[in-house]
Every structure is written in C-alpha cells, then in structure tokens.
C-alpha positions in Angstrom: -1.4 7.4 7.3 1.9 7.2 9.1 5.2 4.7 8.0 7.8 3.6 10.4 11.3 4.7 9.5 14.7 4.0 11.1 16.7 6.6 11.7 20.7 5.7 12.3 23.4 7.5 13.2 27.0 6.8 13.2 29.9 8.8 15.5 31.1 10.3 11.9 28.2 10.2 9.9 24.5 12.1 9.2 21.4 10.7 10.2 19.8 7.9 7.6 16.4 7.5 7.5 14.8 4.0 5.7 11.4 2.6 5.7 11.2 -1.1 5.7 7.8 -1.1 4.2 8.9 0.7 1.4 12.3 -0.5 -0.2 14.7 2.1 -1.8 12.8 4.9 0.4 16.0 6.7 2.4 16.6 10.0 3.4 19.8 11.8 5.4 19.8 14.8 7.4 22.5 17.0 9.4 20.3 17.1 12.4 17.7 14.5 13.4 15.5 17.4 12.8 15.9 17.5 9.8 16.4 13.8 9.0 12.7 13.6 9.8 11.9 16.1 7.8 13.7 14.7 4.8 12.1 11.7 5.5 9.0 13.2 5.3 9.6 14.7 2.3 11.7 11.1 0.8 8.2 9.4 1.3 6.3 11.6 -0.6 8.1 11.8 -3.1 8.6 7.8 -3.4 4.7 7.1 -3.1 4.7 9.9 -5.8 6.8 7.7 -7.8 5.0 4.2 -7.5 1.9 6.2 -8.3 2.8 7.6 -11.6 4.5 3.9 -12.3 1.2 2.3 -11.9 2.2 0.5 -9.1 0.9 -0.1 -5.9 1.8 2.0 -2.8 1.7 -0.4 0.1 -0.5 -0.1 3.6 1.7 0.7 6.1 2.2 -1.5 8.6 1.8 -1.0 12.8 5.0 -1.0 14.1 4.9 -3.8 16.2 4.7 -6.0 12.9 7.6 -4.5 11.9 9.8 -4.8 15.3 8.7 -8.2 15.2 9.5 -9.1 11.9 12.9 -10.9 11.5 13.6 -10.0 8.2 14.4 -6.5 9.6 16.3 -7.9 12.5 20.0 -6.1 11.5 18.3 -2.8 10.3 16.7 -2.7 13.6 19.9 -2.9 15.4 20.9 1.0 16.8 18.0 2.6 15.4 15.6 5.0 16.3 11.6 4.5 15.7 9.9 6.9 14.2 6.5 7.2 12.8 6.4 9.7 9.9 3.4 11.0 8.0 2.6 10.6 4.4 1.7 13.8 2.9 0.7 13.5 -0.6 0.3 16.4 -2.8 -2.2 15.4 -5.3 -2.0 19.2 -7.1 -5.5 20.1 -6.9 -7.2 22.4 -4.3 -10.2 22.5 -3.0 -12.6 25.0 -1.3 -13.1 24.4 2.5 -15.4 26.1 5.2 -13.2 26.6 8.7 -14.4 28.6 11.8 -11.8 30.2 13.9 -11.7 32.7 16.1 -11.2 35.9 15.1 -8.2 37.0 16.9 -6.4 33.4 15.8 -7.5 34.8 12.1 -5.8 38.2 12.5 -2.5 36.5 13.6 -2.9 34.0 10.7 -2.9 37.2 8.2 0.2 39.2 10.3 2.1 35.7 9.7 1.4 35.3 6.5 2.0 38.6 5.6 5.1 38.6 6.6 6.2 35.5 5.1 4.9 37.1 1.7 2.3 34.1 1.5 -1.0 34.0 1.1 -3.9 32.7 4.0 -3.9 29.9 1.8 -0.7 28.8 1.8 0.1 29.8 5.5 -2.3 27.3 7.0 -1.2 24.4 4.2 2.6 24.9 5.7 1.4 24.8 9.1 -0.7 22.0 9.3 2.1 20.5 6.9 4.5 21.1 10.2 2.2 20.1 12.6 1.3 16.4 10.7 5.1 15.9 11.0 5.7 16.8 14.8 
C-alpha cells in the first residue's frame, strides 16, 4: 500500500514531506533522500498511532484523486509527487520458505556478516530499502 506525499522545498529551508490523506503526517529531511526516507518512516509510525488509538487508518487514495481534489489545491503548488510505501511493523515474525540461488545466499551471509546482523535481519532491511526505492 503506497500514500502520496508532497515533498517541498524552499531556497533556505529542508525538504517537508505531508500526506494529504493523512492529516498531521509530516516529515523533513536534509536531502530529498532522506526526506523520503523520513517520510517513510513518519507514516509508519502515524498509522502506528491511529492503530493503538482505535481509530481507523484510511485507504489511501490514487493519486489522481488527490491532484484533482481542490481542497489540496495550495499544498499542491511547488511540490513534488511521491508515492511512498507503508511499512508496518506489527512485532511478530514469522517462518517463511525462500529459494535462492546459492551463490546470491553466500553474498547474503558475507553482507550480513559484516554488518554484524543476522540472515534474518539482512534480507528484512533490504527488502525494507527496496519497498521504498
């Protein structure tokens, strides 16, 4: 499930990121890099939120809806589109069958070794990376 975001950026400023289907949501980076990534993480974190609240976590809407949608008309104004995942954590894990190749397994381990992280947890942060590209 992705969410469209705005990303703006003044001459003396950092990157802001909003989501006008989910009010309050806003994130900043340094870099637009990073703004996405913060953004990523912003939405997360505010679904996280509504969840515990009890309240509901609204469908996302396709973007043409929302560059349609007059309400929106100044926030639209100088930004940037983007579509950014939503990644929940629910803090449980579960047991999965993959099948790769054994070569692409090897360099999985080397990576992970080095980065002092389990198989596990390699794979999670790069498919985590990957979602948000």
């Amino acid at each position: 499930m992705r969410y469209t975001a705005f990303i703006h950026k003044d001459s003396d400023s950092v990157y802001g990121v909003s989501f006008p289907d989910l009010p309050g949501c806003i994130a900043v980076g340094d870099t637009f890099d990073e703004a996405l990534n913060n953004g990523a993480d912003a939405l997360a974190f505010h679904v996280r939120g509504l969840v515990a609240d009890g309240d509901e976590v609204p469908a996302p809407r396709v973007p043409d809806a929302i560059m349609a949608d007059p309400e929106f008309a100044e926030d639209r104004e100088g930004a940037i589109v983007a579509s950014i995942p939503l990644v929940r954590d629910l803090g449980s894990t579960t047991r999965i069958n993959v099948s790769l190749d054994l070569g692409l397994l090897d360099a999985i381990d080397a990576a992970a070794r080095e980065r002092k992280q389990t198989r596990s947890a390699f794979i999670a942060s790069a498919v985590r990376k990957e979602l948000r590209a």
